[in-house]
Wavefront OBJ file of the C-alpha trace (Angstrom):
o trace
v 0.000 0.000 0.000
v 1.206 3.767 -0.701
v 2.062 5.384 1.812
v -0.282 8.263 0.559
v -3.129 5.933 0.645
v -2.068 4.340 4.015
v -2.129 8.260 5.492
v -5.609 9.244 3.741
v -7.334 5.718 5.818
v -5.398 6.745 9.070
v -6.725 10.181 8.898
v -10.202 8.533 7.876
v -10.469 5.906 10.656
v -9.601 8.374 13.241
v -12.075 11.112 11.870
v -14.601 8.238 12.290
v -13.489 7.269 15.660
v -13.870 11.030 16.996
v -17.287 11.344 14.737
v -18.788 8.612 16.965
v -17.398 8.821 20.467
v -20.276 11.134 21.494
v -20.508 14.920 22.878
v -17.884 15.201 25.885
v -19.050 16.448 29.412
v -19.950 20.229 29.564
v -18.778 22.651 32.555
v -20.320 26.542 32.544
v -18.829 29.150 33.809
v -21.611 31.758 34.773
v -20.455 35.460 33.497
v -24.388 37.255 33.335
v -24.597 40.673 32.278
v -27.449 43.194 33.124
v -27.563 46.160 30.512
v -30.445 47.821 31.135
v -31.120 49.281 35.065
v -32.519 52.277 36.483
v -29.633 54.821 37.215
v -31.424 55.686 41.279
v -31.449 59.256 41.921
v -30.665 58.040 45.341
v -30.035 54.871 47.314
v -29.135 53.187 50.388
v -25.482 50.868 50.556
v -26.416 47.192 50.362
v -23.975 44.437 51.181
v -24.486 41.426 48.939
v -24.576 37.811 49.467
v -25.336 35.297 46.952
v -26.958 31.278 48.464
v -26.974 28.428 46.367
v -28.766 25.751 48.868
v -28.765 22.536 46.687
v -24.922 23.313 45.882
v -25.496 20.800 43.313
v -23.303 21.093 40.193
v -24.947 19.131 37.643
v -27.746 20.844 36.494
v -29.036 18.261 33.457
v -27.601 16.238 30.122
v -27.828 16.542 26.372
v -27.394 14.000 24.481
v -26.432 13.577 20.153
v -28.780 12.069 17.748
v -27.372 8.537 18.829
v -28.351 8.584 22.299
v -24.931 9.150 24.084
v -25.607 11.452 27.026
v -23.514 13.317 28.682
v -23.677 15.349 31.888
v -23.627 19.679 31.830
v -22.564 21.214 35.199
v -21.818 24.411 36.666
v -18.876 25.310 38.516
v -18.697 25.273 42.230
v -17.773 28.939 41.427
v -21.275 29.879 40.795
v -21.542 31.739 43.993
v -18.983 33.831 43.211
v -19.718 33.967 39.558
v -23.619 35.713 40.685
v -21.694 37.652 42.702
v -19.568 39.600 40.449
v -23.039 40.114 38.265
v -25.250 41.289 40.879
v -22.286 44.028 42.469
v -21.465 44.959 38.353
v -25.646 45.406 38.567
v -25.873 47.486 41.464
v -23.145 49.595 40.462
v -24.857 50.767 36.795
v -27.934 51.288 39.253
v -25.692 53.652 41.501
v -25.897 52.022 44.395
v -22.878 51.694 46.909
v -22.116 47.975 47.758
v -19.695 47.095 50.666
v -19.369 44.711 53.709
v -19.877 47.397 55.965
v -23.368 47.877 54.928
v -26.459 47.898 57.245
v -28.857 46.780 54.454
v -27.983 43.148 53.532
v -29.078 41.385 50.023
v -29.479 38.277 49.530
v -29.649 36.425 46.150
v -31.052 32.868 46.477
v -30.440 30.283 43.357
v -33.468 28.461 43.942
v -33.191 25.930 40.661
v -31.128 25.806 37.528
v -31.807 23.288 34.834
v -31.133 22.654 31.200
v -31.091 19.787 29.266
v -31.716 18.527 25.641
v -35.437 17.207 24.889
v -35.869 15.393 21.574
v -38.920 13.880 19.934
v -37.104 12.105 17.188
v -37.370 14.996 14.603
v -37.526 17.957 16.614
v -34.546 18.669 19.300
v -34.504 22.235 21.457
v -32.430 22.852 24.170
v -34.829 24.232 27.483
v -33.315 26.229 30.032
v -35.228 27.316 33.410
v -33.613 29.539 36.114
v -35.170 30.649 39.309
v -34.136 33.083 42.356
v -35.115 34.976 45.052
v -34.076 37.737 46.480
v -34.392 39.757 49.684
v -33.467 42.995 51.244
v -33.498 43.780 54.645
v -32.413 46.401 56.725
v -33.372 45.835 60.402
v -37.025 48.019 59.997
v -38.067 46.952 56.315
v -37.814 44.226 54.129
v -37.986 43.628 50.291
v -38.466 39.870 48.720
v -38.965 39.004 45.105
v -39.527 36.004 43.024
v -38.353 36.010 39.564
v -38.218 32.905 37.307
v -37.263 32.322 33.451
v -37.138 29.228 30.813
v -35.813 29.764 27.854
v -36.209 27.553 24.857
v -34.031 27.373 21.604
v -34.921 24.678 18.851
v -31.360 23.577 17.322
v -30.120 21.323 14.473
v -27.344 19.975 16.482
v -25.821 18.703 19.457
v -24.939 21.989 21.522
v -21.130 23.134 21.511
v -19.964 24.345 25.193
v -19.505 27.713 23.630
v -23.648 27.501 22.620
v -24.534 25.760 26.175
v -22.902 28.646 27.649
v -24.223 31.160 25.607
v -27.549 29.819 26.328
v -27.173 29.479 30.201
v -25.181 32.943 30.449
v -28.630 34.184 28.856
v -31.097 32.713 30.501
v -29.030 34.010 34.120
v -28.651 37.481 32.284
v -32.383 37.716 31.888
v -33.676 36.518 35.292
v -31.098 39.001 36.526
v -32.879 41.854 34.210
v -36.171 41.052 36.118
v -34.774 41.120 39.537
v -32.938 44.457 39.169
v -35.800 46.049 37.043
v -38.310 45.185 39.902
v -40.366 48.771 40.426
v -40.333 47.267 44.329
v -36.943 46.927 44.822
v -36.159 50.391 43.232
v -38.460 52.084 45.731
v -37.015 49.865 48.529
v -33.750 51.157 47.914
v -34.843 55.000 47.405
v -37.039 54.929 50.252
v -34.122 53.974 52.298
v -31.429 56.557 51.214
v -34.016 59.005 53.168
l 1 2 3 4 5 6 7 8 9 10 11 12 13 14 15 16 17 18 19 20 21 22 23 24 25 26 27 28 29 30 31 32 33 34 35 36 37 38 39 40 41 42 43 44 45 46 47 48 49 50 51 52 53 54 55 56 57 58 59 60 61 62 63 64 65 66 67 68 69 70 71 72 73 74 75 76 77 78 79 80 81 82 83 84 85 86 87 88 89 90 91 92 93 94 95 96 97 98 99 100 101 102 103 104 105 106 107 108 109 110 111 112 113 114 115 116 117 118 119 120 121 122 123 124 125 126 127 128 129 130 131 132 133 134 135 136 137 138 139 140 141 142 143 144 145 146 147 148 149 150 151 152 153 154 155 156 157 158 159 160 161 162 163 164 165 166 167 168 169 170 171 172 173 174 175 176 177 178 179 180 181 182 183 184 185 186 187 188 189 190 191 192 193
């Protein structure tokens, strides 16, 4: 055999052997961006905190067109990683954030989810985030509920880049609704007074 002919079926076999060993397990890193906030004529400092209860990483599967599923898990940075969004937040929104804050908020990541449904012809991804959050500062209290699912039909088996784009918007917009809440804004004006 040439040895031209010998490289083309080595290069073929191995394309073949990577073509069918399945989707590899996925790993998100969280970066959520809120671009549109009220800028607060006024507000009171806040020290954040951000609770993830469950602390449970995986948060589904997907799976390609042959069946072979795979597991998709955030990082056990995802404390941190709401962190950084909700201080980035609260900083377009003017408000001071530090430790030494009377007014504490608290972000709770109720449930994160996302996995891969298919009915044989049709395949979408579905995403569903949900958190709550609460301000107190000794006299009042703010809480909110805010929940989104998200659902994108796709041709393919999802990349990590498109599982994180997907999950990094589906955070981004449950984020929008917290921040945007006409209660909390008034929470935090009322107690700059």
């Amino acid at each position: 055999m040439r040895p031209t002919l010998r490289l083309i079926l080595i290069v073929t076999c191995i394309a073949l052997i990577a073509g069918c060993s399945g989707p590899t397990p996925q790993r998100v890193n969280l970066q959520p961006e809120v671009i549109s906030v009220p800028r607060l004529p006024q507000s009171m400092p806040l020290r954040v905190d951000v609770a993830y209860p469950s602390r449970q990483l995986q948060i589904g599967s997907i799976a390609d067109r042959l069946g072979n599923e795979v597991p998709v898990s955030i990082t056990d940075d995802i404390r941190t990683e709401l962190t950084q969004a909700a201080l980035k937040t609260l900083e377009r929104m003017g408000v001071v954030t530090s430790s030494q804050a009377n007014a504490q908020l608290t972000l709770t990541l109720e449930n994160i989810s996302y996995h891969l449904r298919s009915d044989g012809v049709r395949r979408e991804l579905i995403g569903v985030m949900r958190i709550n959050m609460e301000a107190v500062d000794g006299q009042r209290r703010y809480q909110g509920g805010f929940e989104s699912e998200t659902r994108e039909e796709i041709l393919r088996t999802p990349t990590d880049q498109k599982t994180r784009e997907f999950l990094n918007d589906l955070a981004s917009e449950v984020l929008f609704q917290a921040f945007n809440d006409p209660e909390f804004t008034r929470y935090l004006i009322a107690g700059a007074r």
